[in-house]
One Martini backbone bead per residue (centre of mass of N, CA, C, O) as a GRO file, in nm:
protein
   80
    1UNK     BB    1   0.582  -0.477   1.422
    2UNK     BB    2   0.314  -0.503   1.309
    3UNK     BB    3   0.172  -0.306   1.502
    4UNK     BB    4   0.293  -0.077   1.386
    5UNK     BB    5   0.202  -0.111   1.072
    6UNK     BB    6  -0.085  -0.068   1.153
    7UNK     BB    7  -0.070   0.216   1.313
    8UNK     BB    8   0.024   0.381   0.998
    9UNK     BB    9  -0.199   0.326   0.862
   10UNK     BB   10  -0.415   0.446   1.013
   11UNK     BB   11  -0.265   0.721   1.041
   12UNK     BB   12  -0.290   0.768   0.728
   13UNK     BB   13  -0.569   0.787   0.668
   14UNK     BB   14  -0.559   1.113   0.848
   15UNK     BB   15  -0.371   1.193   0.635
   16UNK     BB   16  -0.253   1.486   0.399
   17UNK     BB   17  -0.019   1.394   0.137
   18UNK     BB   18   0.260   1.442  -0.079
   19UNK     BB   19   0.472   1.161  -0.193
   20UNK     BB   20   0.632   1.013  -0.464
   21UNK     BB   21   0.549   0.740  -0.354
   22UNK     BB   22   0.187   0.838  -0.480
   23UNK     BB   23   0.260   1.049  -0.733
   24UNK     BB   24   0.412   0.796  -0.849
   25UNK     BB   25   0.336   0.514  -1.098
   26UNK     BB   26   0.545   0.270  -1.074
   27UNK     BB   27   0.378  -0.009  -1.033
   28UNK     BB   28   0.365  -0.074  -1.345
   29UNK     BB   29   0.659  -0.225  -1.327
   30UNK     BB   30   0.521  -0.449  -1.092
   31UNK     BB   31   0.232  -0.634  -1.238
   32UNK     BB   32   0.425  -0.923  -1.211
   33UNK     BB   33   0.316  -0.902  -0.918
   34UNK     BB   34   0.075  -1.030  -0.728
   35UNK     BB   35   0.033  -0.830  -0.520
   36UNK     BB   36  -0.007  -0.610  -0.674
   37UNK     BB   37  -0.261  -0.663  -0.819
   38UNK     BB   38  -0.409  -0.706  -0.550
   39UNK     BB   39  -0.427  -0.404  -0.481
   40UNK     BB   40  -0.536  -0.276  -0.742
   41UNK     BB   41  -0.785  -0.502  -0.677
   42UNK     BB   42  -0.870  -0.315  -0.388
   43UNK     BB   43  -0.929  -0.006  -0.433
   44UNK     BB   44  -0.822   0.104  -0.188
   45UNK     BB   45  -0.764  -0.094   0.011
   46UNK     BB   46  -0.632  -0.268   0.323
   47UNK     BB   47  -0.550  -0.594   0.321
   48UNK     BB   48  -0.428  -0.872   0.510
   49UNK     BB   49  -0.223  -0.931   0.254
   50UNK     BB   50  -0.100  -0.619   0.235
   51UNK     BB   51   0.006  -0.624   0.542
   52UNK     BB   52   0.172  -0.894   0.530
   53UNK     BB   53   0.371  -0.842   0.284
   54UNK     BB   54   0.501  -0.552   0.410
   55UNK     BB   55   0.598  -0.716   0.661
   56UNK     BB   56   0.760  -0.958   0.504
   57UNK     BB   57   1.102  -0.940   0.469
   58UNK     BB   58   1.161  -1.134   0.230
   59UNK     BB   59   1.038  -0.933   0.056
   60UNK     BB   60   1.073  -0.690  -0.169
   61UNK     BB   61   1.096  -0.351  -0.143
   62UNK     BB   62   0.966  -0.290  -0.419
   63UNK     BB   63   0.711  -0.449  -0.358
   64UNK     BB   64   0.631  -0.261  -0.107
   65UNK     BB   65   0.636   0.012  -0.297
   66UNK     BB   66   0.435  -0.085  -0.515
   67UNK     BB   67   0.176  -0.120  -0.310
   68UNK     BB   68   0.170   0.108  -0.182
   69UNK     BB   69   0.119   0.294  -0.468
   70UNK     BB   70  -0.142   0.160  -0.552
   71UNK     BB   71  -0.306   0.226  -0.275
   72UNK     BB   72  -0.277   0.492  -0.186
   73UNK     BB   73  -0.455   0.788  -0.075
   74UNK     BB   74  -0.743   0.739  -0.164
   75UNK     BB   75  -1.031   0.859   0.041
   76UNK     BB   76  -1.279   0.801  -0.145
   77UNK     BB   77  -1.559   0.663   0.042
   78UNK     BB   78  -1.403   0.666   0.338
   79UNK     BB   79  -1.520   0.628   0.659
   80UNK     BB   80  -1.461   0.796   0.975
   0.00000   0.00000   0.00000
């Protein structure tokens, strides 16, 4: 299942689409979760600590939903 997870990340890396999920601000509202602040504080970068949170089942899906939000699609400055 990880390497799923991470086959998608890496694959999402060189698609570009706009979807609900990146283009609306949501997780400002879950600002109190350690790990969003930690996406945020990635500045669009996809730490070892933010694949394995949106991994582990135990986490509640809207925190991981909130990550994925925070990291958005902002693909400026980083080389392919």
């Amino acid at each position: 299942m990880k390497k799923l997870h991470i086959l998608i990340i890496l694959i999402s890396q060189y698609t570009f689409g706009d979807s609900p999920l990146t283009s609306t601000y949501f997780y400002k509202a879950y600002m109190e979760a350690p790990m969003v602040q930690d996406a945020l504080n990635s500045k669009g970068k996809i730490t070892n600590e933010i694949v394995e949170c949106i991994d582990n089942d135990s986490n509640p899906l809207e925190i991981k939903l909130a990550i994925i939000n925070t990291v958005g699609w902002n693909v400026k400055g980083i080389n392919k």
